[in-house]
C-alpha atoms as one frame of an Amber mdcrd trajectory, in Angstrom:
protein
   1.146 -20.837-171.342   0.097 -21.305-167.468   3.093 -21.960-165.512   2.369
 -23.847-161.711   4.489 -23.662-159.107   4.354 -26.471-156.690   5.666 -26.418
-153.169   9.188 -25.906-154.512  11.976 -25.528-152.693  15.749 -25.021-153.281
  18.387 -25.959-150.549  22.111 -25.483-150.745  23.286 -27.706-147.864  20.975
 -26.505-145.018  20.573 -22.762-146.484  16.727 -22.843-148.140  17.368 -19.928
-150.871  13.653 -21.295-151.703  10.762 -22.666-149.153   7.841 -24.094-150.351
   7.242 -21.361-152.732   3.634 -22.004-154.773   2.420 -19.511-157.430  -0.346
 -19.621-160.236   0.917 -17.599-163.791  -2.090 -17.601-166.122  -1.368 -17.714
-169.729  -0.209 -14.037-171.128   0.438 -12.854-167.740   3.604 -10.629-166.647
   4.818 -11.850-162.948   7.166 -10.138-161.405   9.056 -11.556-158.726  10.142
  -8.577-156.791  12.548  -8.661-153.615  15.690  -7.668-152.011  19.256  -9.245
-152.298  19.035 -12.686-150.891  15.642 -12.948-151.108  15.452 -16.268-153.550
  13.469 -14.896-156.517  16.624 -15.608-158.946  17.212 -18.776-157.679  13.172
 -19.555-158.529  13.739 -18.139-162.042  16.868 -20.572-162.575  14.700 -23.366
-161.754  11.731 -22.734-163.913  14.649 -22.269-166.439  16.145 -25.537-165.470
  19.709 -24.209-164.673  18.628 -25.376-161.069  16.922 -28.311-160.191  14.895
 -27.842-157.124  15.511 -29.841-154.308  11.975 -30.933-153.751   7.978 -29.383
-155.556   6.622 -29.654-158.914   7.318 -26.980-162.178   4.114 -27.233-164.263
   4.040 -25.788-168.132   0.593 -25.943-169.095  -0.446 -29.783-168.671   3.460
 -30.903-168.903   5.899 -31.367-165.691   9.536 -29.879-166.786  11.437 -29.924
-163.282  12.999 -33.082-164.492  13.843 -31.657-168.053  16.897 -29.378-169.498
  16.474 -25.932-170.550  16.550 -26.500-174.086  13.346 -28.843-174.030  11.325
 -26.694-171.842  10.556 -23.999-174.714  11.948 -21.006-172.719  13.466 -18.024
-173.798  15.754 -16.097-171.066  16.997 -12.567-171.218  20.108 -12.188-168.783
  20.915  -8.883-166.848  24.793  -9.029-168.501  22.996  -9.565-172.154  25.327
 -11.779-172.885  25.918 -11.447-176.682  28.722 -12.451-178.552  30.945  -9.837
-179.115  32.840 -10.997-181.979  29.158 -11.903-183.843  26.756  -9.482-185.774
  23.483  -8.292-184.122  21.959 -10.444-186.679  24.578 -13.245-186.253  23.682
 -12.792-181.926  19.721 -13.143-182.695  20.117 -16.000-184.745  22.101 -18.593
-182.112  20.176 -19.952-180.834  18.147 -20.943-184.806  21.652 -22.305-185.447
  21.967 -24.681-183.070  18.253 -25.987-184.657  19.892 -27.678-188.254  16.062
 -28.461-189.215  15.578 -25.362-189.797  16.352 -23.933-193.142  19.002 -20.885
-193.507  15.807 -18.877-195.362  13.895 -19.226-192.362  16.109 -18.360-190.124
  17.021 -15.781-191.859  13.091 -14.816-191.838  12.759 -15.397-188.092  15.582
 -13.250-187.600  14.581 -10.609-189.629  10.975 -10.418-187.791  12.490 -10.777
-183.999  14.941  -7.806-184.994  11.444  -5.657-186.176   9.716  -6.805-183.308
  12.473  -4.834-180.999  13.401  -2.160-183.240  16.916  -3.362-184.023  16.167
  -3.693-187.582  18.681  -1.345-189.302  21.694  -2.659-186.331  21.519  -6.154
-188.168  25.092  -5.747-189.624  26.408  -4.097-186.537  28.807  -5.439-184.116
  27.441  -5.377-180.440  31.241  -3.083-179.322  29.180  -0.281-181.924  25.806
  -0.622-179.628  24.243   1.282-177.105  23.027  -0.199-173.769  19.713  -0.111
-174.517  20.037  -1.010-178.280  22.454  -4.115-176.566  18.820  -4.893-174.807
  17.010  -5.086-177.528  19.346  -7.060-179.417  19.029  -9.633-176.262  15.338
  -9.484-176.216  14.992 -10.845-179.949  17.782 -13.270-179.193  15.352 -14.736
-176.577  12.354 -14.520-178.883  13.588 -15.752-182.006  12.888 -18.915-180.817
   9.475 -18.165-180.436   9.428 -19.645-176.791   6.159 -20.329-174.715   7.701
 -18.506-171.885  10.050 -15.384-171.152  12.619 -15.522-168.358  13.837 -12.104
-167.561  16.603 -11.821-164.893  17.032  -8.147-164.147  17.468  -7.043-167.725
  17.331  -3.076-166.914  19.902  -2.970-163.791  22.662  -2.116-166.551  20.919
   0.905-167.853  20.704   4.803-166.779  17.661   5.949-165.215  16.272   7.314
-168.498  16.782   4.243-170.916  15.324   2.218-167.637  11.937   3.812-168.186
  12.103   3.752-171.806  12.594   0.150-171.641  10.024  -0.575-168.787   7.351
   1.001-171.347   9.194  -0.790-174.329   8.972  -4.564-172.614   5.936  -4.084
-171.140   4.536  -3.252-174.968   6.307  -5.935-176.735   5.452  -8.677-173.961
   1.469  -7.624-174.477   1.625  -7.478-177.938   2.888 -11.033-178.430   0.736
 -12.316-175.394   3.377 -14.669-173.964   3.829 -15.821-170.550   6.777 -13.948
-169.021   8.478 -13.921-165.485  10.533 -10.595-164.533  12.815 -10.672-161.686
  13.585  -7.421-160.042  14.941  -5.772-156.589  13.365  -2.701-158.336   9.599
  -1.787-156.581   8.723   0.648-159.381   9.881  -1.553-162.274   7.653  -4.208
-160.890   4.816  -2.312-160.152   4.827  -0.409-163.469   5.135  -3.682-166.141
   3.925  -6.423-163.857  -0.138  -7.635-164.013   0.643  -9.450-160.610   3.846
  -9.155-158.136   5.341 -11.745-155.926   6.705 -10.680-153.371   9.662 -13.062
-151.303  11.603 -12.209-148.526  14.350 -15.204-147.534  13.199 -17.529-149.700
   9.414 -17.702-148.639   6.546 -15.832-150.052   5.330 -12.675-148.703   2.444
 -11.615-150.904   1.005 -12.216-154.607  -1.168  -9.697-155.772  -1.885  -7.106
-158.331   0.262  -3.980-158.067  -2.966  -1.598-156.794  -3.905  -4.343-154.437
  -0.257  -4.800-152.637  -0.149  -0.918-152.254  -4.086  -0.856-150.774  -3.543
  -3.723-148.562  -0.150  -4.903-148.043  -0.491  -8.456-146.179   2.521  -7.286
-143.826   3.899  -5.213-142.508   7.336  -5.805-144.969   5.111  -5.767-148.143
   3.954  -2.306-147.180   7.680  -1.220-146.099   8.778  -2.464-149.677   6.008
  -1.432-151.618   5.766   1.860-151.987   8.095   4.971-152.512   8.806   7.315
-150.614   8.089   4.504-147.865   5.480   4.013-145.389   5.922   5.790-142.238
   5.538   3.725-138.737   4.571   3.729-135.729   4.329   1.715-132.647   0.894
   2.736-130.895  -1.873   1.338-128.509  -4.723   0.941-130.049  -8.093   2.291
-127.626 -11.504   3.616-127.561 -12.208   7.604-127.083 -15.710   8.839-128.109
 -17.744   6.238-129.632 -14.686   5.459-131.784 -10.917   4.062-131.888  -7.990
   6.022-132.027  -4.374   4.593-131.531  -1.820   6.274-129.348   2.028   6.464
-130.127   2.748   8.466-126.856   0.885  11.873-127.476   0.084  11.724-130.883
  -3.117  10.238-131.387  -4.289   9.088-134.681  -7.987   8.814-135.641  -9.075
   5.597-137.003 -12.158   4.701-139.346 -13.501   1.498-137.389 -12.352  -0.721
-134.582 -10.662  -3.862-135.664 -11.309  -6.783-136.680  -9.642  -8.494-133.755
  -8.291  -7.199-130.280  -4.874  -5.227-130.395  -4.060  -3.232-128.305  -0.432
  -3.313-129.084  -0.209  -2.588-132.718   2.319  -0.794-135.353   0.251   1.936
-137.079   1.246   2.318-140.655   0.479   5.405-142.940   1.693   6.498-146.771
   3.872   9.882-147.023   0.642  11.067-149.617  -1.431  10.279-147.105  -0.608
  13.121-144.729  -1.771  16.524-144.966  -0.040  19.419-144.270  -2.115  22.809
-143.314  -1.869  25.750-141.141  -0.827  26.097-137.685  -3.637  25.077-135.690
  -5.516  22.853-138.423  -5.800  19.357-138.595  -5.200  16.540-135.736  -1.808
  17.762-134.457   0.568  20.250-134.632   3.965  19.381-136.163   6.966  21.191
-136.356   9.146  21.270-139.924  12.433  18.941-140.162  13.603  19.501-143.606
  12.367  20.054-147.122  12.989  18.063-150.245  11.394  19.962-153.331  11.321
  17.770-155.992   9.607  19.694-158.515   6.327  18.119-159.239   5.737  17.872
-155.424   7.758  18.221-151.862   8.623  15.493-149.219   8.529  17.050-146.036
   9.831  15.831-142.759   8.081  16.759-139.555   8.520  16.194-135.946   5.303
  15.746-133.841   4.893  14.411-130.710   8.185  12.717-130.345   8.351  11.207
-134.096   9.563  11.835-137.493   7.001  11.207-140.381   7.514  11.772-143.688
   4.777  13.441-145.685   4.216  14.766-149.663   3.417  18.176-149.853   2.004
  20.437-153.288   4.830  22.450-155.085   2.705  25.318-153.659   3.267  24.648
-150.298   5.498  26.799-148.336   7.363  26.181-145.051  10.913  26.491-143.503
  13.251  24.473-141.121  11.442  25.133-137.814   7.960  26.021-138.671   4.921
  24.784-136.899   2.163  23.080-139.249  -1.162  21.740-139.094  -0.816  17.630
-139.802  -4.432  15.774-140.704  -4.318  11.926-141.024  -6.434   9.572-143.851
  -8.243   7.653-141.038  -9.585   5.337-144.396  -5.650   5.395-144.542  -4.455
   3.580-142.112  -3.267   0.663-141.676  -2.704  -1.328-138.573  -0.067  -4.453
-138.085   0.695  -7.080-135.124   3.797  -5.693-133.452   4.959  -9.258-133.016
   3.885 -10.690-136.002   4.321  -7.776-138.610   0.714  -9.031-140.109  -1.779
  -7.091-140.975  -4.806  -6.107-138.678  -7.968  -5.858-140.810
């Protein structure tokens, strides 16, 4: 179901946690609305919900406005980050709730329903289990056909993998991302998490105090972040900057951050000569002594297995760079540093928005 955000906006006394936020979900699409602490993407998922009613703007389901309706007529189903589940219920007894609070329905097809949304998330052979006896990810699960039972035309997810260890987090970013394609329903994912939303999201939203920073795909906020926050956030390790003057040498444009100067692929789009230069940690090259655009000297070395992060010191600043597991260099050493010039990016120093 398309979901249509309209100009909404959520104030508590004069604090907007929400400002005139509009986004387009198409139906079957995974959003993510990705963000730090404070940011107002829960608050925007409580209102499509209808926990909060927003102050002013327009919630859209398909054809049908719901801003003015409760959550148990908009045909939601919401996953919470604390799972919520009874604890004195059976995992079959959790997953059917919300059927029992339906008395149309008859106890064979709940019973059905139940018995499907448990298969759906794996938890078939847990039905007689107590959630005490569960695991944290099985506990997931059990919340996730809770939510689905229903068979709702949209999926609220607040933060459902914050609770779990590193490794059942990726399991479960595969296992959601699966499940939420294989039943082709509308979902919303809220997350302070970059690589979660990146990984299971067809298009992120990104918010910074309440307003709306970016909406894109994932590859298109990580090739051209609108500013200079989106690229900060997107990303990991982060981008490295740099405050620089942006000039002609040659027949072509180079910008200047004191004595380093870093080779661009075009001049841009519109005069600035004060600029913040911008470049990815895997988009620096480390050589030999001698090779590349400057010379840098070694800071420290992270191996990290598959790859190195390397710290080096040129020219007055500390970038950050990813190195092959075969490269080899100590504290102290001088190397070779070659920029991406098709790499770069360039943002207003004022402004934080991006230079074409």
């Amino acid at each position: 179901m398309r979901v249509v955000l309209e100009h909404l906006t959520k104030k508590f006394g004069e604090v907007s946690a929400v400002d005139d936020l509009e986004l387009e979900m198409h139906a079957g699409e995974f959003v993510a609305l990705l963000g730090p602490s404070g940011c107002g993407k829960t608050t925007t998922l409580l209102m499509v919900a209808g926990i909060y009613r927003p102050t002013s703007g327009a919630i859209t389901f398909g054809d049908r406005r719901v801003e003015h309706l409760h959550p148990k007529d908009r045909g939601i189903g919401m996953v919470f980050q604390s799972y919520a589940l009874y604890p004195h219920m059976t995992v079959a007894e959790n997953i059917a709730f919300p059927l029992e609070l339906r008395r149309s329905i008859p106890k064979a097809e709940r019973d059905r329903r139940v018995r499907e949304a448990a298969a759906l998330v794996r938890v078939d052979a847990l039905l007689d289990r107590r959630p005490a006896q569960l695991s944290g990810g099985q506990q997931q699960r059990v919340a996730l056909a809770r939510a689905l039972v229903k068979r709702p035309d949209i999926l609220l997810l607040d933060e459902p993998l914050s609770n779990l260890d590193a490794r059942l987090r990726h399991e479960m970013r595969g296992e959601i991302k699966r499940l939420q394609k294989e039943i082709g329903i509308t979902s919303i994912f809220v997350t302070h998490d970059q690589l979660e939303a990146l990984t299971m999201a067809d298009r992120v939203a990104v918010m910074r105090d309440g307003r709306l920073q970016a909406y894109a795909t994932p590859a298109e906020l990580y090739a051209r972040p609108t500013n200079r926050f989106v690229a900060e956030f997107i990303g990991s390790p982060p981008m490295n900057f740099l405050d620089a003057e942006v000039a002609a040498k040659n027949g072509s444009f180079v910008a200047r951050a004191g004595e380093l100067e870093i080779p661009l692929v075009r001049r841009p789009a519109r005069e600035a000569p004060e600029a913040t230069v911008g470049i990815r940690p895997e988009h620096l090259e480390l050589g030999a002594p001698g090779e590349g655009d400057a010379s840098a000297e070694v800071y420290i070395v992270e191996p990290m297995g598959r790859e190195q992060i390397v710290d080096v010191q040129v020219g007055g600043h500390r970038l950050r760079a990813i190195a092959p597991p075969g490269f080899r260099a100590q504290i102290g050493d001088r190397v070779g540093l070659r920029f991406a010039p098709e790499r770069i990016h360039l943002f207003d120093r004022a402004s934080g928005e991006r230079i074409a």
